[in-house]
C-alpha atoms as an extended CHARMM CRD file, in Angstrom:
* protein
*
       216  EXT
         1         1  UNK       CA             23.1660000000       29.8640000000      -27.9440000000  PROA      1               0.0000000000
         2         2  UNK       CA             25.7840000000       27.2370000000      -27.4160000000  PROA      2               0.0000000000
         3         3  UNK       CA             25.5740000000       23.8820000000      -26.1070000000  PROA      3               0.0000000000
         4         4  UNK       CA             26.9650000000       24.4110000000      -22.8240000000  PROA      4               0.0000000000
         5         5  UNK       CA             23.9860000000       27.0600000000      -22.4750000000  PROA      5               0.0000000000
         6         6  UNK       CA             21.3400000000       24.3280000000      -23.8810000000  PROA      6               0.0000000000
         7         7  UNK       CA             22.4860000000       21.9100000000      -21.0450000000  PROA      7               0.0000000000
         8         8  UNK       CA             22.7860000000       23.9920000000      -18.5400000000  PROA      8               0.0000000000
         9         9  UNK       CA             18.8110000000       25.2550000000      -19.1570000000  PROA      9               0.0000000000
        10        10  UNK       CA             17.7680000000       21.1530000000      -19.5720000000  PROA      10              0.0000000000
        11        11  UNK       CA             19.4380000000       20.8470000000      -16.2740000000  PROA      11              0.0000000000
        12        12  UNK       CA             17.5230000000       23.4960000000      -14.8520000000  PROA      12              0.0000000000
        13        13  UNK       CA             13.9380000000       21.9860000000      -15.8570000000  PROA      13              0.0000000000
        14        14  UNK       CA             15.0950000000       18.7830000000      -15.4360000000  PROA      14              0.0000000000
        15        15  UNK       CA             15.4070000000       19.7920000000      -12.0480000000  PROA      15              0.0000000000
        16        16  UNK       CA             12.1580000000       21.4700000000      -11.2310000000  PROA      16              0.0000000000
        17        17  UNK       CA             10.9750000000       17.9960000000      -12.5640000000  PROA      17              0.0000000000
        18        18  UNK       CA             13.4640000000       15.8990000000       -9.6690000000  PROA      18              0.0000000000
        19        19  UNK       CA             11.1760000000       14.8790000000       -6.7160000000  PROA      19              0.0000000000
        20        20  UNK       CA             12.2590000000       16.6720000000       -3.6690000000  PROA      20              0.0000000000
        21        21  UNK       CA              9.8910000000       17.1970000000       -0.7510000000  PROA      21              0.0000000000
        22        22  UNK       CA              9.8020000000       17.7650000000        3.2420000000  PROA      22              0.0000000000
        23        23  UNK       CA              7.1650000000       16.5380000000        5.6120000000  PROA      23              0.0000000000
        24        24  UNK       CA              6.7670000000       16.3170000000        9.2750000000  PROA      24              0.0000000000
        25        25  UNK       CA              4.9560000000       14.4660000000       11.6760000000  PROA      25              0.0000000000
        26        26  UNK       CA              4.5910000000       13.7650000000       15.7690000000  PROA      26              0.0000000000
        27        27  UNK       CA              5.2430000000       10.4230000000       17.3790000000  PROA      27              0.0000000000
        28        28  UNK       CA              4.2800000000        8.9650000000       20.5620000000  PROA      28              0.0000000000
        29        29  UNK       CA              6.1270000000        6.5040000000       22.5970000000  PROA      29              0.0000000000
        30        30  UNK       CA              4.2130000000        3.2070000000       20.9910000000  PROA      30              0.0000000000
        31        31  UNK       CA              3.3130000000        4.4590000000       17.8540000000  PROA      31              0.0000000000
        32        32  UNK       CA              5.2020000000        3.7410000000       14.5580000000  PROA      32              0.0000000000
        33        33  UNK       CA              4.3720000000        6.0140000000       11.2380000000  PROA      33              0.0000000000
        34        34  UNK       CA              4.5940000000        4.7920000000        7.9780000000  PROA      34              0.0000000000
        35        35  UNK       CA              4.5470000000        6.3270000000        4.1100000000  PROA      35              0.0000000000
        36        36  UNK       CA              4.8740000000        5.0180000000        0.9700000000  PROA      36              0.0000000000
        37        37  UNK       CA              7.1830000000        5.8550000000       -1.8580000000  PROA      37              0.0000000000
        38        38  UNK       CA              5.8170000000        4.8080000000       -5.6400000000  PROA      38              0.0000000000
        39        39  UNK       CA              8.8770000000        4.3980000000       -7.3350000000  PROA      39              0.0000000000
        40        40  UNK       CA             10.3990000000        2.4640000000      -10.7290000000  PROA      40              0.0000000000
        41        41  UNK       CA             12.9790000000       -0.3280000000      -10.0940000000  PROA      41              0.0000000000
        42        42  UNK       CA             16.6940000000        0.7160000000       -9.1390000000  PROA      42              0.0000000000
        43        43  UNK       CA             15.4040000000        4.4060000000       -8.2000000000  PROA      43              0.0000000000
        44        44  UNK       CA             17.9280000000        5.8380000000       -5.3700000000  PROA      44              0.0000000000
        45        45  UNK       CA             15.9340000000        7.3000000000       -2.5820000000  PROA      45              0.0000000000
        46        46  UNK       CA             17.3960000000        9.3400000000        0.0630000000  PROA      46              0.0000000000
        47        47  UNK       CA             15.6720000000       10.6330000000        3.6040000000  PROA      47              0.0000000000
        48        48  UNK       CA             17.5280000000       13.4480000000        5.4500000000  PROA      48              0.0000000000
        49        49  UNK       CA             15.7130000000       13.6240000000        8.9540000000  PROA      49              0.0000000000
        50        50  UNK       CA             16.1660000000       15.3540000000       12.1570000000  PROA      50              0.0000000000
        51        51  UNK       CA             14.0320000000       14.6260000000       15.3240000000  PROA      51              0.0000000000
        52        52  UNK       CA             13.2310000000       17.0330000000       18.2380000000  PROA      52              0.0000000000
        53        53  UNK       CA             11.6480000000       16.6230000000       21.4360000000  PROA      53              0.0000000000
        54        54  UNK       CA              7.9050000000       18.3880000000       21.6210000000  PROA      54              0.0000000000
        55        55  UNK       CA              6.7670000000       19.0800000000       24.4520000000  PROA      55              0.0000000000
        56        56  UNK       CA              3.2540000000       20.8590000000       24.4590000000  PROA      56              0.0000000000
        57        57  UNK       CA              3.8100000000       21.7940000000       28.1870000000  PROA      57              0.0000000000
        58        58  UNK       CA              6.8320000000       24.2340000000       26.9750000000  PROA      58              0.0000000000
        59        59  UNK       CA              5.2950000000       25.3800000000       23.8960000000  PROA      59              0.0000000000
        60        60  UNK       CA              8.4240000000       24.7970000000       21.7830000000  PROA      60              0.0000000000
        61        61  UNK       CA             10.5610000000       22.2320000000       20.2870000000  PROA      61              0.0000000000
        62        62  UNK       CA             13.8010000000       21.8580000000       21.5230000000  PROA      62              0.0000000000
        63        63  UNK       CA             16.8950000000       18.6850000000       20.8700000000  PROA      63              0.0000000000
        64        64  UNK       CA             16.0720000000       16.1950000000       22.9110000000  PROA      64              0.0000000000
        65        65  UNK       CA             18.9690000000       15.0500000000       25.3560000000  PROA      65              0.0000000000
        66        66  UNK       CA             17.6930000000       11.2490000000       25.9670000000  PROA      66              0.0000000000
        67        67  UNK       CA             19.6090000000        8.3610000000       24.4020000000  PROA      67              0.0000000000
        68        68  UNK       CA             17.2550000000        7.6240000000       22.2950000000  PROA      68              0.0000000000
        69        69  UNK       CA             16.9270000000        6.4230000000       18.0250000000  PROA      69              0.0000000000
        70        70  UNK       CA             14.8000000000        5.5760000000       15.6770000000  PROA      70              0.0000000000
        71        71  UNK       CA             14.3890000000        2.4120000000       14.0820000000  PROA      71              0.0000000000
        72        72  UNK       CA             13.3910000000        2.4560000000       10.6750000000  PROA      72              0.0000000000
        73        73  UNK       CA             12.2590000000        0.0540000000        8.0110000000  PROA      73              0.0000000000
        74        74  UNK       CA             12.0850000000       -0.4590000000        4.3450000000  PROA      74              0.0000000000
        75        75  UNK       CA             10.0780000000       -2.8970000000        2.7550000000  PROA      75              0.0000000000
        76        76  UNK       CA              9.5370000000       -3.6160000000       -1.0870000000  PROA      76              0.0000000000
        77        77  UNK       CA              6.2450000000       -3.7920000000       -2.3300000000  PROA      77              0.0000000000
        78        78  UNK       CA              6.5110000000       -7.9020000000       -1.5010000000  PROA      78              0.0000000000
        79        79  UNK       CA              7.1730000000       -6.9150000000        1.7710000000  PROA      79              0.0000000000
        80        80  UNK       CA             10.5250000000       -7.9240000000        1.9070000000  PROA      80              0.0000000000
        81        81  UNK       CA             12.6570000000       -5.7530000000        4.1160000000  PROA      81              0.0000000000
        82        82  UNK       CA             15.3540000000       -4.1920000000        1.9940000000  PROA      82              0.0000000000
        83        83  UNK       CA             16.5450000000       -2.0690000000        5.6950000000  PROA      83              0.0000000000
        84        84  UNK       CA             16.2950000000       -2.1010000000        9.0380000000  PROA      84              0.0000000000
        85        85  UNK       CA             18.5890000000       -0.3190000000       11.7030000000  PROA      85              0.0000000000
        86        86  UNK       CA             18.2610000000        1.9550000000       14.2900000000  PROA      86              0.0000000000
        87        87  UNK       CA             19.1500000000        5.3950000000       13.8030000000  PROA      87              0.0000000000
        88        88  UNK       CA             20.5890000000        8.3450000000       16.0400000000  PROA      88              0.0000000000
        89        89  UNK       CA             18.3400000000       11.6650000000       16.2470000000  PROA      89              0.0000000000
        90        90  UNK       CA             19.8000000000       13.0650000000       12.9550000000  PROA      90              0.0000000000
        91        91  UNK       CA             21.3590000000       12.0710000000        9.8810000000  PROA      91              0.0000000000
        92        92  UNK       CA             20.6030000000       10.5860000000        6.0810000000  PROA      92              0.0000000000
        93        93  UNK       CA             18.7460000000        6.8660000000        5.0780000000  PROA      93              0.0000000000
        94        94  UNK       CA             19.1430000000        5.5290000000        2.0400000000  PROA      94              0.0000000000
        95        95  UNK       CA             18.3690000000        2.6280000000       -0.2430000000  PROA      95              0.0000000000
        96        96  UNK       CA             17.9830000000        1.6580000000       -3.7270000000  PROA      96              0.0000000000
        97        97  UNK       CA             14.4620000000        0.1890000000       -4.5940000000  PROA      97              0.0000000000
        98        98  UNK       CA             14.9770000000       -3.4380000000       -5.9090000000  PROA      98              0.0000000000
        99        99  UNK       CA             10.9250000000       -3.5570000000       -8.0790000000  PROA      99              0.0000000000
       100       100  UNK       CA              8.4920000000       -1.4590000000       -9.4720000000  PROA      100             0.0000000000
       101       101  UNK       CA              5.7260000000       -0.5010000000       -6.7580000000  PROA      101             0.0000000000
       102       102  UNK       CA              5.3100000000        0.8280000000       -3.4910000000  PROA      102             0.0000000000
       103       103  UNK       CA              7.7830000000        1.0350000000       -0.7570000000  PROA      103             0.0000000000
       104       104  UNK       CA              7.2860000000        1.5280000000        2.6640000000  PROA      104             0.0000000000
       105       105  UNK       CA              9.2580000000        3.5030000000        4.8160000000  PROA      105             0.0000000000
       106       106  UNK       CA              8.3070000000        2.7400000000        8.3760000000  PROA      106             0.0000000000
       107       107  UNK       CA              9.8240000000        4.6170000000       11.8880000000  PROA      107             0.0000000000
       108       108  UNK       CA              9.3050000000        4.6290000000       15.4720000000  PROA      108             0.0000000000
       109       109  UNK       CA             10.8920000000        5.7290000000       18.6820000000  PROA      109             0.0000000000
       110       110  UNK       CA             13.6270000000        2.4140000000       20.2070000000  PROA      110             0.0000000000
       111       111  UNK       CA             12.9860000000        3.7940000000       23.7070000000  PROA      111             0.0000000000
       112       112  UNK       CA              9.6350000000        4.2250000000       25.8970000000  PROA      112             0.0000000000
       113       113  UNK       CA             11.5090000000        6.5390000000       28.6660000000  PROA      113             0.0000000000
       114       114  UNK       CA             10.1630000000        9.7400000000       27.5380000000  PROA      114             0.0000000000
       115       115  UNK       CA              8.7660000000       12.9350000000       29.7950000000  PROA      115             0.0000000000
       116       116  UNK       CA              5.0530000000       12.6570000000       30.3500000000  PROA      116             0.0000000000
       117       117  UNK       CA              3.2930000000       14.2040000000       27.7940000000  PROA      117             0.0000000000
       118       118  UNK       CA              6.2550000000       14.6900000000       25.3270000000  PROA      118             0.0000000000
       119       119  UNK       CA              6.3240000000       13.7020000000       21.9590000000  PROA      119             0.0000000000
       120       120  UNK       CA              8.5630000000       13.5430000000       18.8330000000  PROA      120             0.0000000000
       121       121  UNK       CA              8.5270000000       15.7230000000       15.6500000000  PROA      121             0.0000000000
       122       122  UNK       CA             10.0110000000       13.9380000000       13.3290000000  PROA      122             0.0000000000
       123       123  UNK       CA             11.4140000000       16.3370000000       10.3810000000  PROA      123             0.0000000000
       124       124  UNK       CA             11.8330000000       14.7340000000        6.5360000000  PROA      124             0.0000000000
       125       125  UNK       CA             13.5360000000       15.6660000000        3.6270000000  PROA      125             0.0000000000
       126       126  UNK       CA             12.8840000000       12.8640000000        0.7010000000  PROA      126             0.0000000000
       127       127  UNK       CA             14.8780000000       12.9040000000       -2.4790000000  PROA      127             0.0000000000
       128       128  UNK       CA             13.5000000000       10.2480000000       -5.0130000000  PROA      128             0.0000000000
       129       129  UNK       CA             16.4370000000        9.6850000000       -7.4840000000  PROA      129             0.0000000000
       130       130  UNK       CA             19.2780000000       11.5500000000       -6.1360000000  PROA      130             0.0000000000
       131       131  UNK       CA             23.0940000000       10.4890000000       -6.0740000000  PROA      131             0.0000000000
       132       132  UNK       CA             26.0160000000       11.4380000000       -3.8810000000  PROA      132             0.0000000000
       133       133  UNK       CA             27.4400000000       13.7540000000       -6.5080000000  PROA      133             0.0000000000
       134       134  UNK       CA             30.3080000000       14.6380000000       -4.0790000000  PROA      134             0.0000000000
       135       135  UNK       CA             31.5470000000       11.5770000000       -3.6160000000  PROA      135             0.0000000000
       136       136  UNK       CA             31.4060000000       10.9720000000       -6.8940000000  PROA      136             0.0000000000
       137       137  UNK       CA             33.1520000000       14.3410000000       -7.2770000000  PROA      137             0.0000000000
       138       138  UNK       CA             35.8330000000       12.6740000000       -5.6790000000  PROA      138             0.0000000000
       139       139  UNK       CA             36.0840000000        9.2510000000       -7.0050000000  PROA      139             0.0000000000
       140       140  UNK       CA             36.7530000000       10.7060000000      -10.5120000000  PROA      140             0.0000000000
       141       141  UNK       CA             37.6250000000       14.1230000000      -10.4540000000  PROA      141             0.0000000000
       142       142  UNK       CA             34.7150000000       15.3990000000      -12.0690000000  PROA      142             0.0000000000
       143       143  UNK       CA             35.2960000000       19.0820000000      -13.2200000000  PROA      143             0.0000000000
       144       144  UNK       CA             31.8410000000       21.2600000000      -12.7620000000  PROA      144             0.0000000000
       145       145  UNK       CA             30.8190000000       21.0890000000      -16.2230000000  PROA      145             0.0000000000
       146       146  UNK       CA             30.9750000000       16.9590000000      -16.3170000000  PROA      146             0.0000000000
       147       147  UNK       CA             29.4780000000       16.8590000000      -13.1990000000  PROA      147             0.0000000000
       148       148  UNK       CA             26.0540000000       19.0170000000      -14.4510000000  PROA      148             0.0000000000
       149       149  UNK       CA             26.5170000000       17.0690000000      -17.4230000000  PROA      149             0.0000000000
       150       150  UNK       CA             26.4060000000       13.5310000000      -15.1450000000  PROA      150             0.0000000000
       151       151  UNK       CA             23.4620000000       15.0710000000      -13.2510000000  PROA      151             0.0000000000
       152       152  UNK       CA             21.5680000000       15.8260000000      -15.9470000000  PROA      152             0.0000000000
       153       153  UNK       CA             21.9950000000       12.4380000000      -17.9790000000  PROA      153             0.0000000000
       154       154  UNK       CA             20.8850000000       10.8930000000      -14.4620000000  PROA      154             0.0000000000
       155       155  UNK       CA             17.9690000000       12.9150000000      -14.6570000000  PROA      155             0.0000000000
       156       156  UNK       CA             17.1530000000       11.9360000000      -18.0730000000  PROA      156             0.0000000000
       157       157  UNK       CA             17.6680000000        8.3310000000      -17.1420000000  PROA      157             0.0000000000
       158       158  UNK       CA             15.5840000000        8.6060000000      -14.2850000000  PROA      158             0.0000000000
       159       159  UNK       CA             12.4490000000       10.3280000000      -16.1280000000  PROA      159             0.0000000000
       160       160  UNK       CA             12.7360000000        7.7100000000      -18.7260000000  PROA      160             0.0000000000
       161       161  UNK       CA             12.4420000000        5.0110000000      -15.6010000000  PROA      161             0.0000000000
       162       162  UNK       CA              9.1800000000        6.9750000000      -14.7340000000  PROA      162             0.0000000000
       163       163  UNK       CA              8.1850000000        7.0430000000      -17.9000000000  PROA      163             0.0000000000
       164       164  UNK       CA              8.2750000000        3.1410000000      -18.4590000000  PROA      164             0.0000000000
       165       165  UNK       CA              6.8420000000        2.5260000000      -15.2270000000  PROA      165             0.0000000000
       166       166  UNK       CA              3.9130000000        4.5580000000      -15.3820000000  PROA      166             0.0000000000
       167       167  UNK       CA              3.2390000000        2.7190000000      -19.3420000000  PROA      167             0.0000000000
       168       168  UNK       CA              3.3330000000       -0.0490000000      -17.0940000000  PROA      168             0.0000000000
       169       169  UNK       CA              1.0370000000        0.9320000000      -14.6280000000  PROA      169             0.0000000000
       170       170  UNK       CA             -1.1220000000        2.0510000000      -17.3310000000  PROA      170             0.0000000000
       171       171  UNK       CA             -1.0700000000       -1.3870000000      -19.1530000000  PROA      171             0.0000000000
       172       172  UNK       CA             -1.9740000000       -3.0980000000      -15.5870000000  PROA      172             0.0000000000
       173       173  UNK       CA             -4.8120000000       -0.6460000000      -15.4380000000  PROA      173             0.0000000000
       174       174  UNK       CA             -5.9790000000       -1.6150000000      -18.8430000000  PROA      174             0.0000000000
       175       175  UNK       CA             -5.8490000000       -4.8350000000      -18.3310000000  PROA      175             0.0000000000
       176       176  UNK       CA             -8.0380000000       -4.7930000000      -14.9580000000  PROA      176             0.0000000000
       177       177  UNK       CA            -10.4450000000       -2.3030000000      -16.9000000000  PROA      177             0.0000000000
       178       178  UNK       CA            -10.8340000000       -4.9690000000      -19.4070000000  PROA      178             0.0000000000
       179       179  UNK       CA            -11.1930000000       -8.2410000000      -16.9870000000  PROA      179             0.0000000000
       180       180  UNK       CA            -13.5110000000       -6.0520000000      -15.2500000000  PROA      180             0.0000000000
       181       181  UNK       CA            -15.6520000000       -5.5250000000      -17.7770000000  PROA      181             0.0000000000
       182       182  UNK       CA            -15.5300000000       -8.9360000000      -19.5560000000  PROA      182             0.0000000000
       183       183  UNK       CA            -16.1990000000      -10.1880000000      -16.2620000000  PROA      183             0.0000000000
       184       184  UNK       CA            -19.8320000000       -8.1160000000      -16.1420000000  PROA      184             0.0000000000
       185       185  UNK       CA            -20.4140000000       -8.9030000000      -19.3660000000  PROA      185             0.0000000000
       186       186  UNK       CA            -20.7030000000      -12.4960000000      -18.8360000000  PROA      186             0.0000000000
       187       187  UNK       CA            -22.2930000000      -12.3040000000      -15.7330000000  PROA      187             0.0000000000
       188       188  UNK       CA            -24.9230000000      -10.1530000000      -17.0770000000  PROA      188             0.0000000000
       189       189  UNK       CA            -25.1780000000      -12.7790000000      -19.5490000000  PROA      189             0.0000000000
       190       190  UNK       CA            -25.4560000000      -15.4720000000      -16.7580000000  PROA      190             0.0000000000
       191       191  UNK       CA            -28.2160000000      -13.4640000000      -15.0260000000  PROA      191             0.0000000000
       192       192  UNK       CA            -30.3530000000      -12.8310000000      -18.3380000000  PROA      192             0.0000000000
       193       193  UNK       CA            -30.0990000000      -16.8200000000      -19.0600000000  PROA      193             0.0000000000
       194       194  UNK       CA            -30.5560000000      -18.2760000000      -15.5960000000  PROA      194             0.0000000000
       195       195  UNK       CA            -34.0810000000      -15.6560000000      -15.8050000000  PROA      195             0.0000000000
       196       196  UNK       CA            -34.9500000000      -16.8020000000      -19.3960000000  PROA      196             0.0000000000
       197       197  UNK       CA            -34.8930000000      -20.5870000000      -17.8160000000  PROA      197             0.0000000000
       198       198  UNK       CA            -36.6270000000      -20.1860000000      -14.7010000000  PROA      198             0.0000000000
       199       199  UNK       CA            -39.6560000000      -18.2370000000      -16.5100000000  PROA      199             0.0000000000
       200       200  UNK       CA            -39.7010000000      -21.2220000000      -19.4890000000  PROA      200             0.0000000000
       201       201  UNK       CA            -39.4690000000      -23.4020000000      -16.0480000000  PROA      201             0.0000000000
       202       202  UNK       CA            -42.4810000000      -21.8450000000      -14.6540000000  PROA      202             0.0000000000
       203       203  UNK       CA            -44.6880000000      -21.4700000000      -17.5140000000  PROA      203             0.0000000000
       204       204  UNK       CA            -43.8630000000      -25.2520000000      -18.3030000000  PROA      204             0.0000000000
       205       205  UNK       CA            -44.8240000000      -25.2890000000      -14.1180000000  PROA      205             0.0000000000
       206       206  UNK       CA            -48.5200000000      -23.1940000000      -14.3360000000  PROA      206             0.0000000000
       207       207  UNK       CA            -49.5180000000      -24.9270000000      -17.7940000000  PROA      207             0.0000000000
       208       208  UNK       CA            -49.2630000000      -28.6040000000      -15.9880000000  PROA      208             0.0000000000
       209       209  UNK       CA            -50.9840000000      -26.8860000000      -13.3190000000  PROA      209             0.0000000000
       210       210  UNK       CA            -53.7290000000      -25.5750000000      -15.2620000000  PROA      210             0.0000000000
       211       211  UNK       CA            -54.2660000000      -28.7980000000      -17.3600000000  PROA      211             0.0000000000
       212       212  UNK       CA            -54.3000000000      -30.9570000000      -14.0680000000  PROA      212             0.0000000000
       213       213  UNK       CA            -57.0800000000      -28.6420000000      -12.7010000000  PROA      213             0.0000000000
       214       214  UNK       CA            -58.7230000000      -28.8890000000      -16.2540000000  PROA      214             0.0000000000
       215       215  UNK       CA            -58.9220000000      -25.0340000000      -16.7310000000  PROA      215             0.0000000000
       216       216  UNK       CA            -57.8020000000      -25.1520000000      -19.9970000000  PROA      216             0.0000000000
């Protein structure tokens, strides 16, 4: 087995590994949808997306012909917007994540003009971690074998990033775990001596009592 073979099968589990996934969802006229993306710091994240017109009435889905877009924002897990543009009914978004943590990736309809009773189905395609390998193809002539050979260090790179951030998570977990539980600890502690000195408070209370009414 030769090393071209040994890259080319890391390359291949490498890639079942890559996060790729597709979701869809409907939108009204007002309403603005939201998900998050948990990624490292300087993960490339790209969102191919094409939105139809639904219209229940026709029982189908079908291009809508309105001038309409989407706006869509990004915001880091501080909240700070790291995009925000309106977009035409189909094409790619893109951003680099700045931190660690969750990013939101926020869209909804620029245009309240719609046929009663229609809505949009909004069609995703999220790639955490992917590059533009053909422009990059481009840029420096990559032959195929450097360019599955680029691909797969960037793969390796990008578990590692995934790697360190989830020992991160992991430590901030700890951490909480441990506050947690120092914290009841001590106010377990708190409880059992604030009840040790209100019964020594009372028996000190009962035995004046007792003594003033001369019953012992």
């Amino acid at each position: 087995m030769n090393i071209i073979t040994v890259n080319l099968q890391l390359l291949l589990i490498l890639s079942v590994l890559h996060t790729v996934f597709g979701i869809y969802f409907y939108i009204g006229e007002t309403e603005r949808k939201c998900f998050i993306e948990d990624v490292p710091k300087d993960t490339h994240i790209v969102v191919n997306y094409k939105v139809e017109l639904h219209d229940p009435q026709n029982d189908g889905n079908a291009i809508s012909s309105l001038q309409i877009g989407m706006q869509v924002d990004v915001n880091d897990p501080e909240s700070k917007i790291l995009l925000s543009r309106v977009y035409s009914l189909e094409g790619r978004i893109s951003f680099t994540s700045q931190k660690n943590g969750e990013h939101a990736i926020c869209m909804n309809s620029n245009s309240t003009a719609w046929f009663s009773g229609a809505q949009l189905k909004v069609n995703l395609h999220i790639q955490v971690g992917e590059h533009d390998y053909a422009e990059m193809v481009k840029k420096e002539n990559l032959s195929d074998l450097q360019l599955r050979i680029r691909q797969l260090l960037d793969q390796v790179e990008q578990i590692s990033k995934e790697q360190e951030y989830q020992r991160d998570k992991e430590e901030l977990f700890r951490f909480i775990s441990e506050w947690t539980n120092s914290s009841v600890f001590w106010w377990s502690l708190v409880q059992i001596v604030i009840l040790l000195i209100m019964g020594a408070w009372q028996m000190r209370h009962l035995k004046k009592f007792f003594v003033a009414k001369k019953i012992v």
